[in-house]
N, C-alpha and C positions, 0 to 999 in steps of 0.2 A: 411407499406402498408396494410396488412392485420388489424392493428387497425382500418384502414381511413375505410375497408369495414364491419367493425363490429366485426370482430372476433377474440378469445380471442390468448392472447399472447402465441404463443406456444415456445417460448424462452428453457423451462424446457424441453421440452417432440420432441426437433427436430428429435432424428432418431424415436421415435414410428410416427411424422408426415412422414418424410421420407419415411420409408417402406410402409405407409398404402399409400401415392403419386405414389413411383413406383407401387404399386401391384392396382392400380387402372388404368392407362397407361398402363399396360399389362395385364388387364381384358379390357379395352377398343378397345387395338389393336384389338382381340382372338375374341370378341363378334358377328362385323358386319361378319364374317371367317368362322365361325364355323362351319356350313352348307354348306359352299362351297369349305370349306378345304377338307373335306371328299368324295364331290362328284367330287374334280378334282381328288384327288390322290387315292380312291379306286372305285372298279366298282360297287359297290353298288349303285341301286336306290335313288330317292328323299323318294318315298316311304318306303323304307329299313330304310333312316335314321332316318326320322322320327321315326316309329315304334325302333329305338334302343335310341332313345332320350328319348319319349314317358315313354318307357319301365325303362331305367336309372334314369329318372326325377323323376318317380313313386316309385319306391324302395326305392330310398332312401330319401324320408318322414321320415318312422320309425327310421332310425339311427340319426334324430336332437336330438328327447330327448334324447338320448345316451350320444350324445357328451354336452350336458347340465349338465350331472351328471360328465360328465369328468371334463370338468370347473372348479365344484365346487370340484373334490377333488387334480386333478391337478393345477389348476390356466389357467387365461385365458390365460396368455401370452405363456406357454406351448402349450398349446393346438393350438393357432393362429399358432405356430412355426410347429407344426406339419402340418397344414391345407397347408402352406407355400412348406415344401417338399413336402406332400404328391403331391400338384398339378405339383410340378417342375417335380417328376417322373413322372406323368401321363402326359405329354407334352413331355417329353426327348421320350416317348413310342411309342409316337402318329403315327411316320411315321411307325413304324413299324404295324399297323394295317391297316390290308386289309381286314379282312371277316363280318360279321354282331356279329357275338358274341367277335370279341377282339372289337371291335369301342364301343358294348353297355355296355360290361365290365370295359374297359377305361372310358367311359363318365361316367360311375356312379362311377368308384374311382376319378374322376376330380371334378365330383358334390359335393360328399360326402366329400372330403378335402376342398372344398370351402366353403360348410356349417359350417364344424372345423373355420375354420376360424372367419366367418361372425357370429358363435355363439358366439362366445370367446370375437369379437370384442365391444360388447355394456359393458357385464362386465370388462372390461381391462380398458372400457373409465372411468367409474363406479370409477374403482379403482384409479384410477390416479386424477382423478378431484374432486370438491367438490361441495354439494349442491350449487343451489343457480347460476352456470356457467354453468350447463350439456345442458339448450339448444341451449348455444353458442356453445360449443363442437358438439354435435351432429349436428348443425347446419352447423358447420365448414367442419365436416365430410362429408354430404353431398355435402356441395358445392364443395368441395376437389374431390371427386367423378364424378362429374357431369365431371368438367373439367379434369380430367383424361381420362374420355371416349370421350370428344371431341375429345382432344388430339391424344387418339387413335386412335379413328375412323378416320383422319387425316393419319397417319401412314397407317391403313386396305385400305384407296381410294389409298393408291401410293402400296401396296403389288397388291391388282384387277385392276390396271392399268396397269402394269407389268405382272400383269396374267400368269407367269412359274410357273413350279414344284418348281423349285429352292427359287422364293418368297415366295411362302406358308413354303414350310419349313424355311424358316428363321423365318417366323410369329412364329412359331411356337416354335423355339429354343430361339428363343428371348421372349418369353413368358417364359419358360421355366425359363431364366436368371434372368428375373425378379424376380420369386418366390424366387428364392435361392439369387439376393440383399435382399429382404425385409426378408427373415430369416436370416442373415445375420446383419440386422440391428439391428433385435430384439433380440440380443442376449445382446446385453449395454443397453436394455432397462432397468431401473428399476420397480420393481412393479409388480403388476400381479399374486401373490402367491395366493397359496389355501387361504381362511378364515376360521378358525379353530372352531369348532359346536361342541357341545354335543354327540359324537360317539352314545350313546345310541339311540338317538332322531333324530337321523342321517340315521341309521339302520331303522327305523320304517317309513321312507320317502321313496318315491321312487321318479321316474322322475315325474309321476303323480304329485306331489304335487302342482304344480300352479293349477293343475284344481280341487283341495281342495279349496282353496281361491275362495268365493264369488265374492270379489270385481276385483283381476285377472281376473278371466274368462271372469266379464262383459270387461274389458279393453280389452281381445284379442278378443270380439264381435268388441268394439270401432277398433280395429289395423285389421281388416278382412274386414270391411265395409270401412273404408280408404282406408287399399290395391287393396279391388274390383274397387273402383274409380279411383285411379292410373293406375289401369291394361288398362284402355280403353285409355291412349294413345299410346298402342303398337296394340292393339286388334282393338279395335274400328272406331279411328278415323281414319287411313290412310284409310282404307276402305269406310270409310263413306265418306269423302271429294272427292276421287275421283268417285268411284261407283255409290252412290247413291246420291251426288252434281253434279257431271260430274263437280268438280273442275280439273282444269291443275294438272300434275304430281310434280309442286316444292312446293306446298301448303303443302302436309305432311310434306317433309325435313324442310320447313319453319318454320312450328310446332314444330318441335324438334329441330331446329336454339333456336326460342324463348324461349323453356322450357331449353334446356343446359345453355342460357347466360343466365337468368334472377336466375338460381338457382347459378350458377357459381359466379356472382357480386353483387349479391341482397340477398342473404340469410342471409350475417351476418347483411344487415342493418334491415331486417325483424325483425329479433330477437331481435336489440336494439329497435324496435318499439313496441314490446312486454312489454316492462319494465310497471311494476307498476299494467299491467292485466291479471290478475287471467287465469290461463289457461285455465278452464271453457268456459271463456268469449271468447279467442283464437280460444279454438277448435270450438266455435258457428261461428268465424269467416270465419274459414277453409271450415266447410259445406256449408255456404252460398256462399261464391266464388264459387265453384265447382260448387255447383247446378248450377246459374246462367249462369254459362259458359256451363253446358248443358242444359241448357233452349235456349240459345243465337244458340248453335246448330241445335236445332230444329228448330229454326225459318229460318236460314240461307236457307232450303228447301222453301220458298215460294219467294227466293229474286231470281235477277240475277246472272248471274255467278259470274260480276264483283263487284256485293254489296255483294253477299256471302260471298268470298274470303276473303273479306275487314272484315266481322263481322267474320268468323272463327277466323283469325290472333288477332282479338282482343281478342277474346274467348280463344282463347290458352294462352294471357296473364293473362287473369281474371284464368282461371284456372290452371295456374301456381302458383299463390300468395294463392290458396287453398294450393297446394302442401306445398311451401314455410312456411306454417303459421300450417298446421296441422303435419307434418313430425317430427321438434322437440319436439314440444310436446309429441307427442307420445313414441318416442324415450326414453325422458328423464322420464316419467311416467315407461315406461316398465322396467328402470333402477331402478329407487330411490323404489319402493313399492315393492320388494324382500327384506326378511330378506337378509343380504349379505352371509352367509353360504349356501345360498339355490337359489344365485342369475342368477348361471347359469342354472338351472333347470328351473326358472321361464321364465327366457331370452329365452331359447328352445320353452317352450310354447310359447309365443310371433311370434315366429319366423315360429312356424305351422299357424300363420293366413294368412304371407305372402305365404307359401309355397301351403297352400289348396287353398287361392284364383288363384294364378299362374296355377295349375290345373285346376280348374272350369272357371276361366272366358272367356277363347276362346270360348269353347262351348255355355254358356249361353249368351254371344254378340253376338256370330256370331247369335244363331238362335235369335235374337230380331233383328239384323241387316238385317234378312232374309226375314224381313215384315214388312219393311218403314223405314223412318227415324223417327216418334213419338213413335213405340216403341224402335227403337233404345238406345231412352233416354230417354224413361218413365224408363226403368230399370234399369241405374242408378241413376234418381232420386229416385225411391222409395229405391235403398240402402243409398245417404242421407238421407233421413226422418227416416230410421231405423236410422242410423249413428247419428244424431242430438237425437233419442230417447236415445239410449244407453248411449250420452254422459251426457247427466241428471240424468240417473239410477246411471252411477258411482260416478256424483259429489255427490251424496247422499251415495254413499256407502263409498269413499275414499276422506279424507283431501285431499292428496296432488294434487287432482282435482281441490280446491277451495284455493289453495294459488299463490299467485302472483307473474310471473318472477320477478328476481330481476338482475341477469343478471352481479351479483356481489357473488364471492364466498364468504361462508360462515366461520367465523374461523376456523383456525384448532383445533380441541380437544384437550384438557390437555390430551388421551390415546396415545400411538404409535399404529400407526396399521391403516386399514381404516378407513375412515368416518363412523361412527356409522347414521347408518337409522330407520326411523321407523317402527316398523313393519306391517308388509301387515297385512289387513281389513283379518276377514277371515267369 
């Protein structure tokens, strides 16, 4: 079944698929909750909890590159395992937080084990798979994801339907369960080991080292200018469709209907459409959908309600197949251009573009959202036209920019031990 939709044979690697299934199901349940878990069961304000999110979210930024440097001299799968209990405690804890400093203490050890995680997780794929198949994998991964949160979010409408104390804490402990299946899984996983470097040369790096590399840096420009544009369908658009369209209230969910299926059943066929073109070419793909689909937004302001609605929904599609078509790619660039000794460090960097756009972009949408719908989305078009620049600068700076899916792995090496890469542009 999963070949008929594109994606690669996970035959070998079922419980590393496994665990990363349930721990997606139980970050999807916990998601739509999580603000409302807190505000049934402690008396803390909306505003309290924000300001302890805020607060959480923001600290811990500086411990990714940490866990980066963990990565690389623990191995990812170590590390993923740790991410795994760490959050299973931070949930077994949760009912027991009632004041504003155990909820902001908690959320930032629940942040911060799930960044363990989520940093661990591109090197692990890294390690197990081989040139040449990484944007089906990653590809996989996300569709995998996608439908885990549907999933969940399925499960979160019957916990707020139900609406007791006694639901949210099951949310909660069953979250909880989950963590401790998927570490649990990962324990027969094979793979995942430190890669063994030159101690000298080892010593003379620090986390910094991807923002040494020239051609990295441009790339986590390329992965911050993606992220920025992704962020506006949590930020942006529900806002804008009902607000300042005076669209009906099921046009957002509709939206997020749209982008879960189409990333959930269509991801792996995107990726075998990929085959044979140059990522370069891809990623010019990716910016153009996207734009377009906020171009098609702005226009939907001059129509009626009922021809709006109708060009949103289409636009959510068009700018899904951006999503779709630039996601892998990136993924698997942010992968393969690390020396492998240094691959978790570099991965961390990577993973501050998501982390700083998720910071900035509420602020910067909302105030464009605060003075019409054309600047609405002048400004994320113009982070395309950055986006589209930068993705030129790195094909010029890194090969693996200008080589072509192939969407078939590559032999294994005559060495034991990982896939030998090339090394990062510096």
């Amino acid at each position: 079944m999963l070949q008929r939709l594109g994606f690669p044979d996970v035959g070998p690697h079922r419980r590393f698929v496994s665990a990363l299934a349930i721990d997606a199901l139980g970050s999807g349940v916990w998601m739509p909750l999580s603000m409302l878990y807190f505000l049934h069961q402690t008396s803390l304000s909306l505003v309290q909890l924000g300001l302890a999110m805020t607060i959480a979210n923001t600290v811990v930024i500086p411990v990714v590159p940490v866990i980066g440097s963990l990565v690389d001299r623990l191995g990812p799968r170590v590390v993923m395992q740790i991410g795994n209990a760490g959050a299973a405690t931070a949930f077994v804890l949760y009912p027991f937080a009632h004041s504003l400093v155990a909820v902001t203490v908690l959320v930032f050890f629940a942040t911060g084990t799930r960044q363990a995680f989520w940093g661990a997780l591109g090197p692990m794929v890294t390690q197990i798979t081989r040139p040449g198949e990484r944007e089906l994998w990653f590809g996989f991964l996300q569709a995998m994801r996608n439908a885990g949160y549907g999933v969940g979010g399925v499960l979160a409408a019957v916990a707020l339907t139900v609406g007791s104390g006694a639901a949210f804490q099951a949310v909660v402990l069953a979250n909880a369960a989950s963590y401790v299946v998927a570490f649990v899984l990962m324990l027969g996983v094979a793979g995942g080991r430190a890669v063994a470097g030159d101690a000298s040369a080892e010593r003379a790096r620090g986390w910094w080292v991807a923002f040494t590399d020239r051609g990295y840096r441009t790339l986590i420009a390329v992965i911050f200018c993606y992220a920025m544009t992704m962020m506006t369908l949590n930020v942006s658009m529900p806002v804008y469709f009902v607000d300042t369209l005076g669209l009906p209230g099921w046009v957002p969910g509709t939206v997020f209907v749209i982008n879960t299926v189409m990333i959930g059943l269509g991801q792996g066929l995107v990726v075998r459409r990929m085959t044979g073109r140059t990522r370069r070419r891809v990623l010019h793909a990716a910016v153009a959908f996207t734009a377009v689909a906020f171009a098609m937004f702005v226009a939907a302001d001059s129509l009626d309600a009922t021809a709006a609605a109708v060009l949103v929904l289409v636009a959510a599609a068009v700018y899904t197949l951006g999503e779709l078509t630039g996601g892998p790619i990136v993924s698997a660039l942010s992968a393969e251009m690390p020396p492998p000794e240094q691959r978790g460090r570099y991965m961390a960097a990577s993973q501050l573009a998501w982390s700083t756009s998720a910071a900035i972009a509420p602020l910067f949408y909302s105030a464009l959202l605060d003075r019409g719908a054309a600047a609405a989305w002048t400004g994320p078009l113009v982070v395309c036209a950055l986006w589209l620049g930068l993705v030129e600068v790195l094909a010029r700076r890194v090969p693996h920019v200008r080589r072509a899916v192939t969407n078939v792995a590559e032999p294994e090496p005559g060495a034991v031990g990982p896939t030998a890469e090339a090394p990062a542009s510096s």
